[in-house]
C-alpha positions, 0 to 999 in steps of 0.5 A, spaced: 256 345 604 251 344 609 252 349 616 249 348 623 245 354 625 244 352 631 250 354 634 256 357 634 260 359 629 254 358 623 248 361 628 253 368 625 251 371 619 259 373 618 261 367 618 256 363 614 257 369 609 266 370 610 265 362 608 260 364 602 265 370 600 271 367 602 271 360 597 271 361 589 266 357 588 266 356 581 274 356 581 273 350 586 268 347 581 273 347 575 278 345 580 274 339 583 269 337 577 273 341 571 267 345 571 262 340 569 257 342 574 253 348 575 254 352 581 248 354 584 245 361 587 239 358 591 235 352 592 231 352 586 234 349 579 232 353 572 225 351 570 223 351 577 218 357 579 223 359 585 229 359 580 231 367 580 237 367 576 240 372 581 238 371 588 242 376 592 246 370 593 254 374 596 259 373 590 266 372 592 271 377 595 276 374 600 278 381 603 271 384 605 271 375 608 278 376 612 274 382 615 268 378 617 272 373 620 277 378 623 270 382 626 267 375 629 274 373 632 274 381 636 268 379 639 270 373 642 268 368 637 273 361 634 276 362 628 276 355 626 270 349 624 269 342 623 267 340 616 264 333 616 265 329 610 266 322 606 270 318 606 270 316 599 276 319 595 273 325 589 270 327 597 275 328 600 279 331 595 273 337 596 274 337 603 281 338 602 280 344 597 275 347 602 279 347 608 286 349 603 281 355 601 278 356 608 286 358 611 286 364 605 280 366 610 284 366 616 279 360 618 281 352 621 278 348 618 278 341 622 276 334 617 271 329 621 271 323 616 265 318 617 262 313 612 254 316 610 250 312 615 254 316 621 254 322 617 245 322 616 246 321 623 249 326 625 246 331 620 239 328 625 241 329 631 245 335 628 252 334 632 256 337 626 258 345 624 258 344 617 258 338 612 258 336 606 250 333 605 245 334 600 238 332 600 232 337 598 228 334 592 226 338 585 220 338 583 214 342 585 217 347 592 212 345 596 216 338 598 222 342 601 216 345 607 219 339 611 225 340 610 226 348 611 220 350 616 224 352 623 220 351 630 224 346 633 224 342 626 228 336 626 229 335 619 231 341 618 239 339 618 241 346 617 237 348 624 235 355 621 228 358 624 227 363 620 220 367 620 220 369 613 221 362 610 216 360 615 211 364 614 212 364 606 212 356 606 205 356 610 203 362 604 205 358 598 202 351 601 196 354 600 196 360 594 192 357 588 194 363 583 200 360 579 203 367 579 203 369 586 205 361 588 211 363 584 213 370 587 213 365 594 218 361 591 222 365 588 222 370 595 224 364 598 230 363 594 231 370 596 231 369 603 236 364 603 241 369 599 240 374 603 241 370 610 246 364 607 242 359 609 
């Protein structure tokens, strides 16, 4: 699930978390796809040098969720989302568990279905609250520093500016030592966890 930073109710870390802890990702893994595919912690795939095994990533706990939700609404903020998805059936399916699981949180989870053109579209002109996208390559880091630098960066679809990132994507362009490359990457992966980029 992709989440638009930029504005409300994802600019929010409470709600990028309760949505973190509030699903049971590898129950809506074995639900969806029988539990064939990995679930990720981070950016990063095993074999690649910013893959840390335990990023930090939040672990799912539906009450300290429900919490979250609950302090975000005191403060004046919505309790619901849009999530915008395909419209092929196995998408759908998914978006429908996330909005089934998103309720247990205590959130209203509006379904906005386009076809991909319209979805690319929106993830561009960032008109979407959370979607499900995918889209940063494997391969050596590096290639993600257009994708994940901040500063008014229009293909940063999540629209996150996160000075950490920022500055430790420019350090691990330029770093040469294999080994300091890699604790660059793996503190990247690290920052996402802690900030449920």
């Amino acid at each position: 699930i992709q989440l638009n930073t930029s504005k409300p109710p994802f600019d929010d870390i409470r709600m990028r978390k309760a949505l973190a802890i509030g699903l049971d990702r590898d129950e809506l893994n074995k639900t969806q796809n029988d539990g064939l595919p990995t679930v990720a912690d981070g950016p990063f795939a095993p074999g690649s040098i910013g893959y840390v095994e335990d990023p930090g990533f939040p672990e799912y706990d539906l009450e300290a969720a429900k919490a979250l939700v609950a302090d975000y609404v005191a403060d004046g903020g919505k309790d619901s989302f849009t999530l915008t998805t395909g419209v092929d059936a196995a998408t759908l399916r998914f978006s429908e568990l996330i909005q089934q699981r998103a309720k247990k949180v205590g959130l209203d989870v509006k379904l906005v279905k386009r076809d991909q053109a319209a979805i690319i579209d929106d993830a561009i002109g960032g008109k979407f609250q959370a979607q499900l996208f995918r889209n940063y390559p494997g391969g050596d880091p590096d290639t993600n520093h257009v994708w994940w630098y901040g500063e008014g960066n229009p293909v940063n679809f999540g629209g996150y500016d996160d000075p950490v990132i920022n500055d430790l994507l420019d350090q691990g362009r330029s770093e040469t030592d294999p080994d300091k490359r890699a604790q660059i990457y793996q503190d990247i992966n690290k920052q996402f966890a802690q900030q449920v980029w």
